[in-house]
C-alpha positions as CSV (number, residue, x, y, z in Angstrom):
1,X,19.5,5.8,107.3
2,X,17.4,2.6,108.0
3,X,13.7,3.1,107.7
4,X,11.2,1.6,108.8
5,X,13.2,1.3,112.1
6,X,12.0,-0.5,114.3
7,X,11.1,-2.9,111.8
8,X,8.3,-5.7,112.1
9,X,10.4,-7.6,109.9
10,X,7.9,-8.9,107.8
11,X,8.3,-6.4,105.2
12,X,12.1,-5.1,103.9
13,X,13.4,-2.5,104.9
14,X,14.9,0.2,102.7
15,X,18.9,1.7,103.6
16,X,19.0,5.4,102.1
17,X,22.7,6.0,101.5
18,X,24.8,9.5,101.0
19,X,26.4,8.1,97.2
20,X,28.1,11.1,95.5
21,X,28.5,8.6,92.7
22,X,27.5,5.3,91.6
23,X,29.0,2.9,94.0
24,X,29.8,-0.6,95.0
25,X,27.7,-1.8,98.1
26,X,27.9,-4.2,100.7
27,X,26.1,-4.9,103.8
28,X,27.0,-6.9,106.7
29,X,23.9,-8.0,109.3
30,X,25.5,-8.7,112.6
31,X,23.7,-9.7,116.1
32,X,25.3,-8.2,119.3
33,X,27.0,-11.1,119.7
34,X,28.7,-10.2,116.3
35,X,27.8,-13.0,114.3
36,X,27.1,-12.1,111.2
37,X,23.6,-13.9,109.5
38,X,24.1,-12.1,106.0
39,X,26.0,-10.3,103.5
40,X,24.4,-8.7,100.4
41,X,26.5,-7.4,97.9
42,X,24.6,-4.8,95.7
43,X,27.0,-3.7,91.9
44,X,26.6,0.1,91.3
45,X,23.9,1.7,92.8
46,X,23.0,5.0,91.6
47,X,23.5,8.4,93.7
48,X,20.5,9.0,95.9
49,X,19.0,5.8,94.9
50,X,17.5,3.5,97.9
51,X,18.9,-0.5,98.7
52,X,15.9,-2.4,99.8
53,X,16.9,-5.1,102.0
54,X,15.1,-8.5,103.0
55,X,15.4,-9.4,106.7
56,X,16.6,-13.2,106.1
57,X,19.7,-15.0,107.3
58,X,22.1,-16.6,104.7
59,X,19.7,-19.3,104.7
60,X,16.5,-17.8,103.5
61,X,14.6,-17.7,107.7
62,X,13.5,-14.6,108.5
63,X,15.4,-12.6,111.4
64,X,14.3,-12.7,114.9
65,X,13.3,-9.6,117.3
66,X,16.3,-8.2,118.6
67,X,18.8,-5.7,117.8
68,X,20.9,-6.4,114.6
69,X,24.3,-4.2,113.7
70,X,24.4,-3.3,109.8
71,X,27.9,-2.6,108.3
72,X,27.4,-0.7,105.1
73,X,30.6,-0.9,102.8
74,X,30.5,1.5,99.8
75,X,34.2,2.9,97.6
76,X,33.6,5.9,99.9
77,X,34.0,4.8,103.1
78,X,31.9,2.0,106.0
79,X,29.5,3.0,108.2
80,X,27.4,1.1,110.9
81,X,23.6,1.3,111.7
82,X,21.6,-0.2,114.1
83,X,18.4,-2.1,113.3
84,X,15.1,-2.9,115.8
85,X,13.4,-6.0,114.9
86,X,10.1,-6.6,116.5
87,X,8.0,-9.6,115.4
């Protein structure tokens, strides 16, 4: 789960994950083109704990409105969100 969502992407946004255990965690940002802008590779987060993530491309500008695909890799399996930027 993505919150806030839409975002007004001036502030992070925080990705609440279901971890049984400590995991490995990466996550893909994607436009609807499917380019990706960034990959953020987080080591061993907790159970139950929350990823904040910073809506910048690889090169530090921030993201623009649209709608953005997230690919969440963890040891247990992927998943895909969606995320609402509105500046």
């Amino acid at each position: 789960m993505i919150y806030p969502n839409p975002a007004d992407g001036a502030d992070p946004v925080r990705l609440r994950l279901d971890l049984t255990s400590a995991s490995d965690v990466k996550v893909q940002i994607f436009t609807v083109a499917f380019r990706k802008v960034r990959e953020q590779p987080y080591a061993q987060v907790p159970a139950g704990e929350d990823l904040v993530l910073e809506l910048n491309d690889h090169w530090g500008k921030p993201l623009a409105s649209g709608l953005y695909y997230l690919v969440i890799t963890t040891t247990e399996g992927r998943s895909l969100e969606k995320l609402l930027v509105l500046r």
